[in-house]
Structure formats: structure tokens, C-alpha cells
C-alpha positions in Angstrom: 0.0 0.0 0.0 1.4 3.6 -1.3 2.0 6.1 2.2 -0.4 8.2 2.1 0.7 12.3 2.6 -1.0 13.9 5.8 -2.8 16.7 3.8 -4.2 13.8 1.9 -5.5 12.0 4.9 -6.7 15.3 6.6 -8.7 15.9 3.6 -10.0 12.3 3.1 -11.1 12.9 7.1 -12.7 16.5 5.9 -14.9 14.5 3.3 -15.2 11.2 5.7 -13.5 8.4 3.5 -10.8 5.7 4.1 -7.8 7.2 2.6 -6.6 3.5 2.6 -9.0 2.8 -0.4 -9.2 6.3 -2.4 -6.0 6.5 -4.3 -4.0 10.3 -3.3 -5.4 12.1 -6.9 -6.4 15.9 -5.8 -6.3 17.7 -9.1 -6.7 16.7 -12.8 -2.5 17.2 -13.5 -1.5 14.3 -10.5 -4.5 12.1 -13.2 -2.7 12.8 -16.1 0.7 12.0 -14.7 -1.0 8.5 -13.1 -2.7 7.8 -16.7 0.9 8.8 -18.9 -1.2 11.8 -20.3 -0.3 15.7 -20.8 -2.5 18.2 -18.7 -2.3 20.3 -21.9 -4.1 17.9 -24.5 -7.3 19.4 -23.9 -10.3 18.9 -26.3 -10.4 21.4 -29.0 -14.2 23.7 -28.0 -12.9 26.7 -30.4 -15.6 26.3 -32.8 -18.3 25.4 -29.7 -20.3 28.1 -29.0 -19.2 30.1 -25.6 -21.7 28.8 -23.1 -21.0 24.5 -23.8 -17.3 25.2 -23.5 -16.5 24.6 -19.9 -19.2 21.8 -20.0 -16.9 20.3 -22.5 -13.6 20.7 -21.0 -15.3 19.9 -17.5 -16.5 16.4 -18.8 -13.0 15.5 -20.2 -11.6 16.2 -16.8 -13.4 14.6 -14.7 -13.4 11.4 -17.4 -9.8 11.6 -16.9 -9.5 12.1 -12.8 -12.7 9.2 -12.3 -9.9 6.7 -14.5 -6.9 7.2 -12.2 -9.4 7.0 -9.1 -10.6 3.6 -9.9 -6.8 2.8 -10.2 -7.8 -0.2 -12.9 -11.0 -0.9 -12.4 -13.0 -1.2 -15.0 -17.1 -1.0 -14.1 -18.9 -3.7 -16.5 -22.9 -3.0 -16.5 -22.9 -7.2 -17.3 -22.0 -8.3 -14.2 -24.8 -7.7 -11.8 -23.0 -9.2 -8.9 -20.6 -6.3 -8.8 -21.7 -3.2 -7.1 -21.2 0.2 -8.8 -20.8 3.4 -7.0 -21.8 7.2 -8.2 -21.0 10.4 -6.7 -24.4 12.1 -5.9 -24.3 15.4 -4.6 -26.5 19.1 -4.8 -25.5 22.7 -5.7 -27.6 24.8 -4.6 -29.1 27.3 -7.1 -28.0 31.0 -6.8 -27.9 34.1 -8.8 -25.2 33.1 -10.8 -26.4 29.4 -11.4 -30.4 29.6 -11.4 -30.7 26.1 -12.0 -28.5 24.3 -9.4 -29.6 20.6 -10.0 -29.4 17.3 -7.1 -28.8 13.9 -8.1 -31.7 11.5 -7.1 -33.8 8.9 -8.6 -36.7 7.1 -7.7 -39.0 4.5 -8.9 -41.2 1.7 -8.9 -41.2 -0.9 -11.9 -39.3 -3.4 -10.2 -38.8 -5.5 -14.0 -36.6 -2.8 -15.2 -32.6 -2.4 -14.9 -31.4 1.1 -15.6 -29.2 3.7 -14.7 -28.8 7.6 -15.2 -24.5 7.2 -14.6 -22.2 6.2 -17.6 -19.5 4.3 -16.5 -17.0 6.7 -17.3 -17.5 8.2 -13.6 -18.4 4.7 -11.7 -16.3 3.8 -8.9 -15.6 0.8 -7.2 -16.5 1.9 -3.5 -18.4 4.8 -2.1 -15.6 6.1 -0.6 -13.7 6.9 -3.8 -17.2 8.2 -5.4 -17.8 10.1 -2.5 -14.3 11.3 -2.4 -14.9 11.9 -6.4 -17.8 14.1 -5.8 -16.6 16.4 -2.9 -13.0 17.1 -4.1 -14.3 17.9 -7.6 -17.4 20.0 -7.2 -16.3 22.6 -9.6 -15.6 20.7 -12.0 -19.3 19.1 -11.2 -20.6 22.6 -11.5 -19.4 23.3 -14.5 -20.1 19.8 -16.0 -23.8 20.6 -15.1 -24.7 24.1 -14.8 -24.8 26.9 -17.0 -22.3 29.6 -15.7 
């Protein structure tokens, strides 16, 4: 098991997870340098109108951070033996972000397998989703809202 830094640990205490299972990534660069990748290949948005930029950029990032959390997992949706874990979180609407949204789902058709998460940003424990969801949250923002 990698030693773990004690900023690292004081955080994963801040956001109540094991650091022992949520692998030390706190920004998108330490991803890249786990995944071999350079923090400056981002997707080209040039051409994308102004306001799906960020959303663009924001959903490559966190593509890359959710790969070097799950540290080789893979999630496959055909094994229904094997849990899956999502970060679900709320940003409150303000002025600036009107809609704010919440992550929640509910239903009743009990014949019916689905899910609202691709598995670009599953997780193999709630720790490193929940770790995933808190340490990101901008990124979330962007990802979701219209700034």
C-alpha cells in the first residue's frame, strides 16, 4: 500500500472516506501523470459556441480524474453481482447558477434495470465516489450548470 501524505489524509477525514481505499489524486494534472497523459491535451471547444465550453472541457476532466481513481477498475454493467458506485451530490441554485440541480432517482417498476451514470464516472467503492464528488465539485458545476 502507497504512504499516504498527511494533507491527503486530513482531507479524506474532511470529506469522511478511508484514505486507505481512495487512491492520493487531488487535481486533474496528479490524473494525467497517473494515466501517462499531458495536462495540456485538452479537447479542442474553439468552434463550440461560448456557453457548452466549460461543459466540454469539464467532462473530459473529470473522465480523466474518475480513470486514475478507480486505479484499474473497469465498471462492466454485465456483471450484476458487482456493485457500482456514483457520486451524488447538490449545488444549490444562486444568482449566478439559477438552475442548481441534485442527483436522485426514484422509482417503482421493479422488472426494469437502468441507470442515469455512464460508467466513465463509476467507482468501485463509495468512498472513492464520495471522495470523487466532494473534491471535484467545480468541475461538477461546470459539467452541469450553465455559468
Amino acid at each position: 500500500m502507497e504512504k499516504k501524505s498527511k494533507s491527503f489524509i486530513k482531507l479524506c477525514a474532511k470529506y469522511g472516506v478511508d484514505p486507505n481505499v481512495v487512491p492520493e489524486i487531488t487535481s486533474f494534472e496528479q490524473a494525467c501523470k497517473k494515466l501517462e497523459l499531458s495536462p495540456t491535451n485538452l479537447p479542442k471547444v474553439g468552434n463550440l459556441p461560448a456557453r457548452h465550453r466549460k461543459r466540454i472541457i469539464a467532462d473530459f476532466k473529470l473522465t480523466i480524474i474518475a480513470e486514475a481513481l478507480r486505479n484499474g477498475w473497469v465498471p462492466n454493467y454485465n456483471d450484476t453481482s458487482t456493485v457500482k458506485y456514483s457520486a451524488w451530490f447538490r449545488v444549490e441554485a444562486d444568482q449566478k447558477r439559477p438552475s442548481g440541480f441534485g442527483l436522485s432517482y426514484a422509482g417503482c417498476v421493479f422488472w426494469l434495470t437502468s441507470s442515469y451514470v455512464g460508467l466513465r464516472l463509476l467507482f468501485p467503492t463509495s468512498d472513492v465516489a464520495e471522495f470523487f464528488g466532494k473534491h471535484f465539485i467545480k468541475l461538477h458545476v461546470d459539467h452541469h450548470l450553465l455559468t
